[in-house]
MINU-937384 format. One record per residue (C-alpha): x, y, z; residue in one letter. Coordinates in steps of 0.05 Angstrom, whole numbers. Layout:
! MINU-937384
R,X,Y,Z,A
...
END
This chain:
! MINU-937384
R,-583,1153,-26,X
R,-589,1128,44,X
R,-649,1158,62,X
R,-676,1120,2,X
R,-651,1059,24,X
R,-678,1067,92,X
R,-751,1092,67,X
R,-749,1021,25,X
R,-729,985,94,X
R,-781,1018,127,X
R,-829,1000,72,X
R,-816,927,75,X
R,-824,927,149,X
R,-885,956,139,X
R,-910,900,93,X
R,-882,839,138,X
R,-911,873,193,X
R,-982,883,155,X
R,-977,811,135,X
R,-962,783,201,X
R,-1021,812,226,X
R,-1064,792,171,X
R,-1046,718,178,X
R,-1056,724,250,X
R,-1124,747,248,X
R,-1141,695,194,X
R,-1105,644,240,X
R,-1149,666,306,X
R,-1218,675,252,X
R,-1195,598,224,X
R,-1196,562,296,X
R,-1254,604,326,X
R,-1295,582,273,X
R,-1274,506,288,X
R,-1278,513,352,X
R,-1340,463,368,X
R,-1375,512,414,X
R,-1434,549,384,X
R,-1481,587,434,X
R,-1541,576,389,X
R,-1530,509,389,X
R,-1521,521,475,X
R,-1587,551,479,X
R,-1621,502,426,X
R,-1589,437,473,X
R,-1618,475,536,X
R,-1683,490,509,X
R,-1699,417,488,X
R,-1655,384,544,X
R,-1708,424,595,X
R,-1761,407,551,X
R,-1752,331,559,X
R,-1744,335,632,X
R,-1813,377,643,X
R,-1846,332,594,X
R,-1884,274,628,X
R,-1874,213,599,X
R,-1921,171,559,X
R,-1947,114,580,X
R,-1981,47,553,X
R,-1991,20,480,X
R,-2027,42,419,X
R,-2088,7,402,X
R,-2154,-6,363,X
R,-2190,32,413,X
R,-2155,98,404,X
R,-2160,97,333,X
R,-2239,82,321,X
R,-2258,138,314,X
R,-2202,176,271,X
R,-2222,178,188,X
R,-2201,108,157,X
R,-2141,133,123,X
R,-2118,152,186,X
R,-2128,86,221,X
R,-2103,51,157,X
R,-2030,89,170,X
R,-2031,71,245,X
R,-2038,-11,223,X
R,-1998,-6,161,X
R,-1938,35,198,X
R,-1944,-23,251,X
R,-1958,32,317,X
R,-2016,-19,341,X
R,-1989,-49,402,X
R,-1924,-5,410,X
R,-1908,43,453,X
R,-1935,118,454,X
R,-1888,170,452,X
R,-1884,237,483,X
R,-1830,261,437,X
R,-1794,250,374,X
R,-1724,273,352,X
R,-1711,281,277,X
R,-1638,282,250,X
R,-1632,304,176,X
R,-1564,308,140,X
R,-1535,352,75,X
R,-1603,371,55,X
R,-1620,423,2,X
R,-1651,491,23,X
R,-1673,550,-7,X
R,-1688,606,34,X
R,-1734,634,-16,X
R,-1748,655,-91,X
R,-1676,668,-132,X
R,-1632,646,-69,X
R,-1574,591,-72,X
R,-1580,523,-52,X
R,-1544,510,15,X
R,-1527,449,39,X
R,-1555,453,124,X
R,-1557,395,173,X
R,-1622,401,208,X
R,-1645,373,277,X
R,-1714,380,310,X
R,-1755,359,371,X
R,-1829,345,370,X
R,-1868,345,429,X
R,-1938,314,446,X
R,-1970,344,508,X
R,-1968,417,476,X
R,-1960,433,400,X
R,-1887,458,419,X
R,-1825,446,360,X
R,-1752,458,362,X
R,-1706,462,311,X
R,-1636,476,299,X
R,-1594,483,229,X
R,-1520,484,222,X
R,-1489,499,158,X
R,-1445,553,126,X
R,-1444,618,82,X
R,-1378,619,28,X
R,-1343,581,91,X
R,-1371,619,149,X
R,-1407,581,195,X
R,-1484,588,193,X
R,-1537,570,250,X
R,-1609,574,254,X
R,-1658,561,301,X
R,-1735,561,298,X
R,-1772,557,366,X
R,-1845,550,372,X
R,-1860,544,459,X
R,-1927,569,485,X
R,-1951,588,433,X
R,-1901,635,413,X
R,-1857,631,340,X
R,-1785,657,327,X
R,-1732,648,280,X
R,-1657,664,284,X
R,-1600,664,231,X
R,-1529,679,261,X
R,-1475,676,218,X
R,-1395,669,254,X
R,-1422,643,315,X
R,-1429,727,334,X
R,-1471,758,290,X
R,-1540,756,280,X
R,-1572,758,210,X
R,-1651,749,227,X
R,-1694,737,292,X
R,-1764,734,265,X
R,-1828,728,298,X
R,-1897,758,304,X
R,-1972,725,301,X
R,-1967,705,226,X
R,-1903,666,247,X
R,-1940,638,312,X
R,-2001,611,256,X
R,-1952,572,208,X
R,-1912,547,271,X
R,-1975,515,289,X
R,-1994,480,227,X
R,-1921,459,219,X
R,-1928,416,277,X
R,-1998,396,244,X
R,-1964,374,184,X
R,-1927,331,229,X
R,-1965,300,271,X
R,-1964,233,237,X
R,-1884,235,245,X
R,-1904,229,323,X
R,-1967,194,320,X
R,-1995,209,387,X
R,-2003,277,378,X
R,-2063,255,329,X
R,-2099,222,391,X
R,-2095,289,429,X
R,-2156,331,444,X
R,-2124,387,403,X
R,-2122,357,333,X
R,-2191,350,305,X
R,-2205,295,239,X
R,-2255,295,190,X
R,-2260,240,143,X
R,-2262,255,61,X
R,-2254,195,24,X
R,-2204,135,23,X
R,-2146,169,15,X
R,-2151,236,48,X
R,-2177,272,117,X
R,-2176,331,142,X
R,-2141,357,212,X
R,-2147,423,248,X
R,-2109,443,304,X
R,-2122,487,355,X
R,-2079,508,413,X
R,-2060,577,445,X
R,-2128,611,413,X
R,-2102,595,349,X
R,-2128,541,294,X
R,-2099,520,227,X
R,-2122,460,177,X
R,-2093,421,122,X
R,-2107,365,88,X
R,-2075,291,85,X
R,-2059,247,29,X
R,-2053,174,35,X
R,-2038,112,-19,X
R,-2083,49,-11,X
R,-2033,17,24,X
R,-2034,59,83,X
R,-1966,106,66,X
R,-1981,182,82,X
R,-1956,220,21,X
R,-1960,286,40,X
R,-1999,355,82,X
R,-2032,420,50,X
R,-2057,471,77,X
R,-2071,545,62,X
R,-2062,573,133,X
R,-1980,571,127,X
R,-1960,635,117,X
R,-1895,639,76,X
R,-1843,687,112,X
R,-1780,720,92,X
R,-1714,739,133,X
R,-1729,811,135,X
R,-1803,790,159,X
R,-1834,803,99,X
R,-1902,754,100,X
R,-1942,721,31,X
R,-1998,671,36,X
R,-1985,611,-11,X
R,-2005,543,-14,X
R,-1955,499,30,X
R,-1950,426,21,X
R,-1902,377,65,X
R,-1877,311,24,X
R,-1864,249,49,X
R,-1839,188,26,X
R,-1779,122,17,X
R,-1817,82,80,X
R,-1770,44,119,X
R,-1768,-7,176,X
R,-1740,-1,235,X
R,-1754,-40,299,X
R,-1820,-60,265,X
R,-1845,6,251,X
R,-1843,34,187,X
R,-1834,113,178,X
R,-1819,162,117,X
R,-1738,175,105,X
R,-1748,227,47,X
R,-1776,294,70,X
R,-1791,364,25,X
R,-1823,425,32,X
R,-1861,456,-24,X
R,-1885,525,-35,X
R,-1940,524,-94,X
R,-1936,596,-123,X
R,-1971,622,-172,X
R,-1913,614,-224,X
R,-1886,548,-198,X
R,-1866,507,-142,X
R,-1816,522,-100,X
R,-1775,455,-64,X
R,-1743,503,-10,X
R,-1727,434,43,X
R,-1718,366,2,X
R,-1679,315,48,X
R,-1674,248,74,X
R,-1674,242,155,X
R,-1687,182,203,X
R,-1751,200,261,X
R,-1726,172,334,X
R,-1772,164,400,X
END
């Protein structure tokens, strides 16, 4: 009769013990994970803060000079957008908040915060997401320096999901910062972006950098508002590096003012398969110099 007793004390022991531990654990996992530290976000803050220091800076205004010769649309978005006579740029910062993304076909739509750099003097882009998986922190970040593509997923601040990269990566890197160009608008006065007029509303641009080139095609309204970028030479890619050519377009729209310059607010991304379109990036996000 004792000895039962005592196996029933040492049970419940057992269990307190057990559960102490397990609230422990979920005590240290709880403030690790709000712990405002993140080493992807370290390296992404290094990378662009030594980006912006090697950069040289712009200097001088843009005018009707540097324009005449780029296709009419083009130059109708420069006036309209009010750049004539303000400052160039030699990098832009874009901040966008709770946007919807799909990683690909039959995945969930996340909610991400998403914050890249755009740089003028090479095709180089930066970008970092922060979000989270059924309450675990998520982080990505997409780097495209020299020439060179790569995309991480980590997932707890420890564990990496996906690093990605490769020459069909390095391609749709490229014509990302193609698509936009317009976003920083002296990167479309650079010797490395080509134009070729079509009509009213459209042009063409190619880009070539790093022994690479990649084209797409611009859409404009009357008034001067760029409504979007396709191309063909955007490579869609997967997490486990799986690679499927498909139409890619890059939406823009909801033109705002700010500081007398006018600039897009509303930003998607659109894959155009065969069986439908796919909005994988559809956000609103505000473009700083």
């Amino acid at each position: 009769m004792e000895w039962g007793i005592d196996m029933k004390k040492r049970s419940k022991k057992k269990i307190y013990v057990f559960i102490g531990v397990l609230f422990s654990i979920l005590g240290f996992v709880t403030v690790f994970f709000n712990v405002p530290y993140s080493k992807v976000k370290a390296e992404f803050t290094g990378i662009t803060g030594g980006l912006l220091t090697k950069t040289a800076g712009e200097s001088g205004e843009f005018s009707e000079e540097d324009i005449a010769d780029l296709p009419l649309p083009v130059q109708k978005y420069f006036r309209y957008c009010g750049y004539i006579g303000s400052s160039k740029m030699s990098s832009i910062k874009v901040e966008y908040r709770d946007v919807d993304f799909l990683f690909g076909k039959d995945k969930s739509t996340m909610k991400i915060d998403y914050t890249q750099y755009n740089y003028v003097e090479k095709p180089i882009r930066i970008a970092y997401i922060d979000s989270s998986m059924y309450g675990i922190p998520f982080e990505g970040l997409d780097t495209y320096i020299e020439g060179n593509a790569s995309m991480k997923g980590v997932i707890a601040k420890l564990f990496t999901l996906f690093n990605q990269s490769g020459e069909v990566m390095d391609k749709a890197s490229l014509v990302t910062c193609l698509s936009e160009c317009l976003l920083i608008p002296n990167v479309a006065l650079q010797d490395y972006v080509i134009w070729q007029e079509i009509d009213n509303v459209h042009a063409k641009a190619t880009i070539s950098y790093y022994d690479i080139s990649a084209s797409g095609i611009f859409t404009f309204n009357e008034q001067g508002e760029m409504l979007s970028f396709t191309t063909y030479d955007r490579a869609a890619v997967s997490a486990d590096g799986r690679s499927e050519n498909v139409k890619w377009s890059a939406v823009f729209g909801e033109y705002e003012e700010t500081d007398s310059i006018k600039k897009p607010t509303a930003f998607q991304a659109i894959w155009h398969y065969d069986d439908g379109d796919l909005v994988y990036f559809d956000g609103k996000g505000t473009i700083n110099d």
